[in-house]
N, C-alpha and C positions, 0 to 999 in steps of 0.2 A: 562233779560229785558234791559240793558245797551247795548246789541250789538246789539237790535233790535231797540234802540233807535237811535243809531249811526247808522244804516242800513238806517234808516228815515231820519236822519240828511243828510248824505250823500247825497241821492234820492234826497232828496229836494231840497239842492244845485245844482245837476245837472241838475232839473226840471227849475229851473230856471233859471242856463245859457241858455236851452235849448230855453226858452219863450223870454229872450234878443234877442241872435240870429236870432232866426226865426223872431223877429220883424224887427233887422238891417237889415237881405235877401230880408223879405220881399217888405220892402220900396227902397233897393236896385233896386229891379224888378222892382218895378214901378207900381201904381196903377189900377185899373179895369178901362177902359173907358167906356167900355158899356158891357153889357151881353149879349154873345155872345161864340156860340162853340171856333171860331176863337181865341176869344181873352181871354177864358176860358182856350184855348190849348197853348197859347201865355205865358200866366201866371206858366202853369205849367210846360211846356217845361225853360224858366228861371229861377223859382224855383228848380228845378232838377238839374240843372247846375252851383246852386250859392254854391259857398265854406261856407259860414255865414248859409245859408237854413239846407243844410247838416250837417253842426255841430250841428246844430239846432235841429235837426234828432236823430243824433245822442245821445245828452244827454237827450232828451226825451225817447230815447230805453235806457236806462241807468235808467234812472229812474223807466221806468215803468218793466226792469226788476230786481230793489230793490224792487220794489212794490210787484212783484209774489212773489220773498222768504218772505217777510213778512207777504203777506196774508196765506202762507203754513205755518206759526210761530206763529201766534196773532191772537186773536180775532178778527173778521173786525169788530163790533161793538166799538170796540177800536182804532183800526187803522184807518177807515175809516175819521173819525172826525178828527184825526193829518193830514192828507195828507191834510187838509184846511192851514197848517199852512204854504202851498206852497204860500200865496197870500201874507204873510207876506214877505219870502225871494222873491217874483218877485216884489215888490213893493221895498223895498229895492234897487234887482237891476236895476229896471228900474228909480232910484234916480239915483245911482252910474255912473251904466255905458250908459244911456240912454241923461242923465239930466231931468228928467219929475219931474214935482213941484206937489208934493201932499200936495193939501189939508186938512183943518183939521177935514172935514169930511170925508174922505177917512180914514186919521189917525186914527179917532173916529171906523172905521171899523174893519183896523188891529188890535185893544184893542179889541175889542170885542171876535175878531177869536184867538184870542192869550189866553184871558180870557176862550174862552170854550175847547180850546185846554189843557191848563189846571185844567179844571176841570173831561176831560177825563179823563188825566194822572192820578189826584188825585183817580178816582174812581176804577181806575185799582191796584191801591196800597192799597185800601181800602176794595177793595174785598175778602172777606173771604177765606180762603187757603182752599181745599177738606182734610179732615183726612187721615193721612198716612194709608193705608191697608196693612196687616202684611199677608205675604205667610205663609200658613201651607202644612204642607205636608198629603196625602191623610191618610194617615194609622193615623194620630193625630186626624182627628175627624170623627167619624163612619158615614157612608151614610145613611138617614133613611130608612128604607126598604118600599119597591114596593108597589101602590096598587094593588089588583089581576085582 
């Protein structure tokens, strides 16, 4: 449980550089002026090409492949719920490293996701353990015979 926990912890951190970056790239690029193929292909041709975009990218694939080992490891009914506690670290770093002033209803949100994220946690700990099952070997308990 503790390394899947740190598998999360990890992810999430780089879920969230991922979400800075791609916002620094993004505003880098420069905003949409109209909608349009042109300036649709304009956009994505400089995103492609920005080093901040790319990183961006990158710990977003980082993340989402912590994510696959963990869904192969955990329950997603369990899991699913923690992967909200990414709003908690992107909000964070879009304090840090962003400068963005949150709110204290924004604040009143992150408590919230923070509140039910632990109460996942709590329910996974609380969850009744399945009874250990004891191997026998076939000749210790007789097969019952056939019907005909």
């Amino acid at each position: 449980m503790v390394k899947l926990l740190l598998i999360l912890i990890a992810g999430l951190v780089f879920e969230a550089a991922g979400v800075v970056c791609l916002k620094k790239g993004i505003t880098q690029v420069g905003e949409v002026t109209r909608v349009s193929v042109p300036e649709i292909a304009r956009v994505v041709k400089a995103a492609a090409t920005n080093p901040t975009v790319l990183v961006g990218v990158f710990c977003e694939a980082v993340f989402f492949g912590s994510l696959l080992i963990l869904i192969a490891k955990s329950d997603i009914s369990f899991l699913w719920p923690l992967t909200g506690l990414s709003f908690v670290f992107a909000t964070l770093a879009a304090m840090w490293f962003l400068h963005e002033h949150v709110s204290l209803i924004r604040w009143a949100g992150v408590v919230c996701i923070m509140i039910g994220a632990g109460l996942i946690s709590y329910s996974e700990h609380a969850k009744p353990k399945p009874p250990a099952t004891s191997v026998s070997s076939p000749s210790a308990s007789p097969r019952p015979p056939s019907a005909p």
